[in-house]
MARBA-3410 file (N, C-alpha, C, O; in Angstrom, 1 decimal):
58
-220.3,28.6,-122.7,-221.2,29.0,-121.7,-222.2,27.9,-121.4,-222.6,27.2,-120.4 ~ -222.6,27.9,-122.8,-223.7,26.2,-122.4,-223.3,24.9,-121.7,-224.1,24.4,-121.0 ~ -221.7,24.1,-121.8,-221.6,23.2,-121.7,-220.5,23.4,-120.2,-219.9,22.5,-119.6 ~ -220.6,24.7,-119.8,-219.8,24.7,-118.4,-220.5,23.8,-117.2,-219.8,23.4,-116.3 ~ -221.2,23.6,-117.3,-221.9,23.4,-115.9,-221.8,21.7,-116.2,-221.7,21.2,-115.1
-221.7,20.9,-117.1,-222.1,19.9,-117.1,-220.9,18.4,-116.7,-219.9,17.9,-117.3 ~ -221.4,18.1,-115.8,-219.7,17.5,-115.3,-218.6,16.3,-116.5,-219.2,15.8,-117.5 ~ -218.0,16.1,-116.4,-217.3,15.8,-117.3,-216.5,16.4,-118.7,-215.8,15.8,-119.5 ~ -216.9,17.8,-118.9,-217.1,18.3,-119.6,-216.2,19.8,-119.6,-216.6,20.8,-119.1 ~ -215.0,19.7,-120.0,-213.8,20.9,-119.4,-213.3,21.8,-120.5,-213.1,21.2,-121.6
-213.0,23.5,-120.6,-212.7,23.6,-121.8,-211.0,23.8,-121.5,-210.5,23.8,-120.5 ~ -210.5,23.8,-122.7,-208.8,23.9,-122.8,-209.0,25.3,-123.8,-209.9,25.6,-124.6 ~ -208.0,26.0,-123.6,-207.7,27.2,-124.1,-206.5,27.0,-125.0,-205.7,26.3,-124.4 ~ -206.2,27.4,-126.1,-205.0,26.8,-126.6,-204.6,28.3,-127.2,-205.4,29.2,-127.5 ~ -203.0,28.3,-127.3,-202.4,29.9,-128.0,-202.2,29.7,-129.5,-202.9,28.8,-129.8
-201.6,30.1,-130.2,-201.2,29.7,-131.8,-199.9,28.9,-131.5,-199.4,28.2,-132.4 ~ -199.3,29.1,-130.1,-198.1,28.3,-129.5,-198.2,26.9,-129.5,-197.2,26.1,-129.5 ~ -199.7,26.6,-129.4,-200.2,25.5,-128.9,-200.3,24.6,-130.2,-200.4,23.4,-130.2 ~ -200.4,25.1,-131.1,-201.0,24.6,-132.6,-199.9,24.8,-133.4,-199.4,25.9,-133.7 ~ -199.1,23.3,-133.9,-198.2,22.5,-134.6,-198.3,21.8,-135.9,-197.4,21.5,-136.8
-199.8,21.6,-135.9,-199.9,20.5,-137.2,-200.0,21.2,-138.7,-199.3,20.8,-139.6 ~ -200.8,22.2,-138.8,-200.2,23.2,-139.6,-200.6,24.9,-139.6,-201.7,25.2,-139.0 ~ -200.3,25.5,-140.0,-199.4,26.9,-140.2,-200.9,27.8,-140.3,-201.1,28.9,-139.7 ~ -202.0,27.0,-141.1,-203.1,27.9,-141.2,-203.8,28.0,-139.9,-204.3,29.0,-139.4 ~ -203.9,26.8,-139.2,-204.4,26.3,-138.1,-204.3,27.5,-136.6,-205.2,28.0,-135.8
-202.7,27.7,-136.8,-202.1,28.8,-136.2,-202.5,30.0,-136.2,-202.6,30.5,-135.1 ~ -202.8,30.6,-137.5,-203.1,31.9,-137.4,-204.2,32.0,-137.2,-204.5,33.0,-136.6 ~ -205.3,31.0,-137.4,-206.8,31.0,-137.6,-206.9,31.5,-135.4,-207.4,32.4,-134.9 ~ -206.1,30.4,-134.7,-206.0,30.7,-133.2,-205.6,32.4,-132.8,-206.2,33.2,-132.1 ~ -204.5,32.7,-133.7,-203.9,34.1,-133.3,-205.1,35.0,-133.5,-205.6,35.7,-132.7
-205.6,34.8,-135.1,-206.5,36.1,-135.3,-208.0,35.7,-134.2,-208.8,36.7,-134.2 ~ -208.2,35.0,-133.6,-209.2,34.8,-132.4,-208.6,35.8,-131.1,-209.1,36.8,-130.5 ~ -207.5,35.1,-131.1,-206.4,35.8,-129.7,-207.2,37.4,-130.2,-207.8,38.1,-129.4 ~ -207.0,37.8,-131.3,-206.3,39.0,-131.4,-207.6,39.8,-131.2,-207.6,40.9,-130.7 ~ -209.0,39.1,-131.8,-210.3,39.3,-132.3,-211.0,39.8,-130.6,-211.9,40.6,-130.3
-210.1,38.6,-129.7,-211.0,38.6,-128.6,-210.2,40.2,-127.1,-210.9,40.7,-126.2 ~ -208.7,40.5,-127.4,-208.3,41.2,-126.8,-208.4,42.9,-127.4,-208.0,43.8,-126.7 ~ -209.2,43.2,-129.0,-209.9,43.8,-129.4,-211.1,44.3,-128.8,-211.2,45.5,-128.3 ~ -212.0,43.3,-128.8,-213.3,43.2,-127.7,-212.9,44.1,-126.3,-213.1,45.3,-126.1 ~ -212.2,42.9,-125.2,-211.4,43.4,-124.2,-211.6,45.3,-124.3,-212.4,46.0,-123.8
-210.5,45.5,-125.2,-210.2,46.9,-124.9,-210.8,47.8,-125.3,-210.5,48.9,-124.9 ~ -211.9,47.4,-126.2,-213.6,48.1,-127.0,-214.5,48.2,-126.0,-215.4,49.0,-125.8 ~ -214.1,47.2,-125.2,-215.3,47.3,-123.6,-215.0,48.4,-122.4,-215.7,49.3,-121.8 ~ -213.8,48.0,-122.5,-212.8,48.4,-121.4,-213.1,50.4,-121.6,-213.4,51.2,-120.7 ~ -212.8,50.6,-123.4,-212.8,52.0,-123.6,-214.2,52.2,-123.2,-214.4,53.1,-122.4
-215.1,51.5,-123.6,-216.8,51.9,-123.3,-217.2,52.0,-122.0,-218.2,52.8,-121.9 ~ -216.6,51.4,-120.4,-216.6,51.4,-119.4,-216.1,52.6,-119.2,-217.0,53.3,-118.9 ~ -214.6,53.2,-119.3,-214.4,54.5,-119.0,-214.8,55.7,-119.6,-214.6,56.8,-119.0 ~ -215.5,55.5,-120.9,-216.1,56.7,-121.4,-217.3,56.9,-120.5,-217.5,58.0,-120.1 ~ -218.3,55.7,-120.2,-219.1,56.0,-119.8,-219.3,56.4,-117.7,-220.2,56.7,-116.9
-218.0,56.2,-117.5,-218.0,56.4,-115.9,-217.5,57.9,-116.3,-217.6,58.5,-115.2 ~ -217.0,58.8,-117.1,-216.3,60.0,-117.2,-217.5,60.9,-117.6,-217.7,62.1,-117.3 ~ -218.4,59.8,-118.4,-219.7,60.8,-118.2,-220.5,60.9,-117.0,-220.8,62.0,-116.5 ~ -220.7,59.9,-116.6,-221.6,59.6,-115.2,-221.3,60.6,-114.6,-222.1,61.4,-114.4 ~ -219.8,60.8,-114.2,-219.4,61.8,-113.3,-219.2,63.3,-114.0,-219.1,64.3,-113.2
-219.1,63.4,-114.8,-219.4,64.7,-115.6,-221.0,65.2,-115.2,-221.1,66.2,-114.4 ~ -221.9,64.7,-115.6,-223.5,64.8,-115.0,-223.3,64.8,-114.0,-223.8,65.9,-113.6 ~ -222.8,64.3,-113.3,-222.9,64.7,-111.4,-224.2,64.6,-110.7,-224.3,64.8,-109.5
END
């Protein structure tokens, strides 16, 4: 987030697909993957619990 704006300056996204040199390297990427589509679906539940109340209250 800090370093978006600043030109020359790009980020790359890499999968555990992406990561060859070794094996720990790999997983260290996946458990991120896995850490951040966790998040994702922890929000995602927190968005619809709280729109089910909204409209519950009415």
């Amino acid at each position: 987030k800090v370093l978006r704006h600043v030109p020359g300056i790009n980020m790359v996204y890499f999968s555990d697909q992406d990561v060859v040199r070794h094996d720990l390297v790999g997983r260290i990427v996946k458990a991120y993957d896995q850490y951040h589509e966790r998040k994702l679906a922890g929000e995602t539940a927190e968005t619809n619990a709280a729109s089910k109340e909204h409209v519950a209250k009415g």
